[in-house]
GUNU-357605 format. One record per residue (C-alpha): residue number from 1; residue in three letters; x, y, z. Coordinates in steps of 0.5 Angstrom, whole numbers, plus 500, padded with zeros to 3 digits. Example, Ala and Ser with C-alpha at 12.3 -4.5 7.8 and 13.67 -1.06 7.14 Angstrom:
// residues 2
BAMAR   resi   resn    xx    yy    zz
BAMAR      1    ALA   525   491   516
BAMAR      2    SER   527   498   514
//
This chain:
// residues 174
BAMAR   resi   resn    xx    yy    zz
BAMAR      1    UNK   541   470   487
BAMAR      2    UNK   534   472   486
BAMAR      3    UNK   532   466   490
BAMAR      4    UNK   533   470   496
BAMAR      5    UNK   528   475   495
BAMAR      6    UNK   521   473   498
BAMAR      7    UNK   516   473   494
BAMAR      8    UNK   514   479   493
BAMAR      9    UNK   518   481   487
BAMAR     10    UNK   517   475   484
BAMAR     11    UNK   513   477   478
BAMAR     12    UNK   519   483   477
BAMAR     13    UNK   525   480   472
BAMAR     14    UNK   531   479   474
BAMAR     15    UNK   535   485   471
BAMAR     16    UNK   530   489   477
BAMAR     17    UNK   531   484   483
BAMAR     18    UNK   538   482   483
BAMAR     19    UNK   540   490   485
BAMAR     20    UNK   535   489   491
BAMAR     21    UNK   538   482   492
BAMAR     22    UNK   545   485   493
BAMAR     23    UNK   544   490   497
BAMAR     24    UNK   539   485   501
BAMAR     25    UNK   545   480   502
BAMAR     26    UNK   550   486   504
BAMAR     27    UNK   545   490   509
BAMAR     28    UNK   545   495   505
BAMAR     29    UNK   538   495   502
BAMAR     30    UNK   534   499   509
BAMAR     31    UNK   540   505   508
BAMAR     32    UNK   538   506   500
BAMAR     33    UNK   531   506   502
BAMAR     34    UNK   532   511   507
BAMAR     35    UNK   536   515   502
BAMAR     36    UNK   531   515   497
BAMAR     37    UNK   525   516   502
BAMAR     38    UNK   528   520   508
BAMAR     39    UNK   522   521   513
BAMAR     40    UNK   515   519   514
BAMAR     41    UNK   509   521   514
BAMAR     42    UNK   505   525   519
BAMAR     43    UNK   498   521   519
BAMAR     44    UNK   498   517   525
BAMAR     45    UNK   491   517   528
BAMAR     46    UNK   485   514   524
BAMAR     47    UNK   481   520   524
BAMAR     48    UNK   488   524   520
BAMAR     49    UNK   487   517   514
BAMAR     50    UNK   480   518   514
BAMAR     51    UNK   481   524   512
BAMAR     52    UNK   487   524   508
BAMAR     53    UNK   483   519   503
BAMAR     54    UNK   478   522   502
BAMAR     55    UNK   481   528   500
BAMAR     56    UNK   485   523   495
BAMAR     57    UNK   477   521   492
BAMAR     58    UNK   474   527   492
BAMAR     59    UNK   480   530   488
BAMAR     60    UNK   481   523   482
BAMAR     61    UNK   475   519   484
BAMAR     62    UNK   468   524   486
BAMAR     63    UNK   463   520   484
BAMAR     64    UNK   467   514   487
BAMAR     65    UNK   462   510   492
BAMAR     66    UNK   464   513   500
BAMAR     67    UNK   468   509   504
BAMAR     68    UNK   463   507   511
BAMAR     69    UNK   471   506   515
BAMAR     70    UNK   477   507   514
BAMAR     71    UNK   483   506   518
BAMAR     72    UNK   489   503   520
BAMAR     73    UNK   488   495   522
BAMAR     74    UNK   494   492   526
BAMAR     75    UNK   491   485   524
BAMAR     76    UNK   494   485   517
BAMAR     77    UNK   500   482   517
BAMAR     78    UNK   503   486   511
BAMAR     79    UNK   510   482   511
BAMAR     80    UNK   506   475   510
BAMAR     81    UNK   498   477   507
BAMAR     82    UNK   496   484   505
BAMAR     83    UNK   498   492   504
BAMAR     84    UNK   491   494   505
BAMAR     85    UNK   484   491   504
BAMAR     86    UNK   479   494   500
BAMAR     87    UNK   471   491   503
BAMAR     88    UNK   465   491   500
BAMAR     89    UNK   459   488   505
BAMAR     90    UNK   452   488   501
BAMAR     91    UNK   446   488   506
BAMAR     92    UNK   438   487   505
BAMAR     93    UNK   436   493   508
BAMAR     94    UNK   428   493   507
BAMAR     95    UNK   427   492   500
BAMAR     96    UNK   434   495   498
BAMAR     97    UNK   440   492   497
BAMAR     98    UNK   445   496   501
BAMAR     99    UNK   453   496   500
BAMAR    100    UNK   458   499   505
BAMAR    101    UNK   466   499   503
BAMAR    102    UNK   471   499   508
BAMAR    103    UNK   479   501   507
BAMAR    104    UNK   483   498   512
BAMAR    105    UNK   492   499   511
BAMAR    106    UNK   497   494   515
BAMAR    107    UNK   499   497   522
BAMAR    108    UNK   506   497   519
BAMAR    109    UNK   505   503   515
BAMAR    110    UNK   503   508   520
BAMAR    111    UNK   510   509   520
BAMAR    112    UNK   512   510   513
BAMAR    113    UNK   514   514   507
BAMAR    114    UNK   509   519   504
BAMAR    115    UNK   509   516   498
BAMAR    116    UNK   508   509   500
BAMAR    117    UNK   503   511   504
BAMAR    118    UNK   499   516   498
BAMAR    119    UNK   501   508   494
BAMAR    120    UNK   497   504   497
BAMAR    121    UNK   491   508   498
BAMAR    122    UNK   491   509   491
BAMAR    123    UNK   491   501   490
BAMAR    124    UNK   485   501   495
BAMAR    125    UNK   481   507   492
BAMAR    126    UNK   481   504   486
BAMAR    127    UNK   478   498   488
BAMAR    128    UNK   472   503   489
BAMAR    129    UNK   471   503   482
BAMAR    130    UNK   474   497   479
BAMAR    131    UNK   475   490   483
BAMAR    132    UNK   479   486   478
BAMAR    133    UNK   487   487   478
BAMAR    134    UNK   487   489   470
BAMAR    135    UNK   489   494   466
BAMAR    136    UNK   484   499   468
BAMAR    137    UNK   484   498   475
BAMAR    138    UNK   493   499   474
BAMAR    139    UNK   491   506   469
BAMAR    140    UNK   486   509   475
BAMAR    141    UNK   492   507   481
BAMAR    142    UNK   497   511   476
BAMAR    143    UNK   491   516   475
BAMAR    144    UNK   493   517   483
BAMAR    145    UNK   499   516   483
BAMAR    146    UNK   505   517   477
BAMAR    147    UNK   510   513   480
BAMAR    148    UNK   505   507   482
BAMAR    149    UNK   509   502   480
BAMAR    150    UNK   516   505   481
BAMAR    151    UNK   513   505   488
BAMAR    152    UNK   510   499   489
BAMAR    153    UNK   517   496   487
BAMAR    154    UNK   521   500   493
BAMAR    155    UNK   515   498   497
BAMAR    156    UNK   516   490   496
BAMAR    157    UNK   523   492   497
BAMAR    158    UNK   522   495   504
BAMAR    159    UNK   517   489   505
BAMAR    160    UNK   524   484   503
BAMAR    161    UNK   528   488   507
BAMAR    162    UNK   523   487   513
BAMAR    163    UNK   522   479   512
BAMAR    164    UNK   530   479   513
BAMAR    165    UNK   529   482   520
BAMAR    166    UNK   531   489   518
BAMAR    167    UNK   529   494   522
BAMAR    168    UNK   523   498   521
BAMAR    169    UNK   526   505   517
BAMAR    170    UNK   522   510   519
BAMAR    171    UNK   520   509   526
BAMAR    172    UNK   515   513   531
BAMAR    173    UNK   519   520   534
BAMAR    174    UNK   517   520   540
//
């Protein structure tokens, strides 16, 4: 049954995917979503997710490096590549080396739950401070963010659900 499922939940066994599976298969899994996460968050604009991750570094991460962008990337594509990218670019200026980070999240999450929004800037300031996706770097994202994993699992979840053609579930109020 599994076999179904995109490979976003590959690497989870098969006693937490065939749950997904099932609801996938009866149209059901966007519903159980929307009941465990009821409405979106209100950070739209570019500028109101600057700030929201900096108030998250400044509050787990201060002597984290500062991130020189951050915004929402409409050229991800969440549902095929990345959630988010964490970028580190290394000048020469003069006689110093000059490193600059830049967050950008897929497009696709302007319009999503706060937590999986909270989630995935966890994932991305993490990178600040550790490059690797180890222990340390998986004990800093839960430092963030308790539920890290439960989250990152309903997440995939939702991207299954958008790969088999659902609909997005917390779409924009005009």
């Amino acid at each position: 049954m599994t076999s179904t499922l995109p490979p976003y939940l590959a690497a989870y066994p098969a006693n937490l995917t065939e749950p997904v599976a099932r609801l996938l298969a009866q149209g059901r899994l966007g519903e159980a979503l929307r009941r465990k996460y009821p409405a979106a968050h209100a950070i739209r604009t570019d500028r109101a997710l600057h700030d929201y991750v900096q108030a998250l570094r400044a509050e787990y991460l201060r002597n984290a490096p500062q991130p020189s962008k951050i915004l929402f990337d409409g050229k991800l594509q969440s549902v095929g590549r990345a959630l988010g990218t964490h970028t580190r670019i290394a000048r020469v200026q003069g006689g110093k080396l000059k490193t600059k980070h830049e967050i950008r999240i897929a497009a696709v999450f302007r319009e999503a739950p706060p937590e999986f929004l909270r989630m995935i800037v966890a994932h991305e300031l993490a990178h600040l401070k550790e490059s690797e996706h180890d222990k340390a770097f998986y004990q800093l994202c839960r430092h963030i963010e308790a539920d890290y994993h439960q989250l990152e699992f309903d997440l995939r979840a939702y991207l299954c659900h958008l790969a088999a053609g659902g609909p997005p579930l917390w779409p924009a109020t005009p």
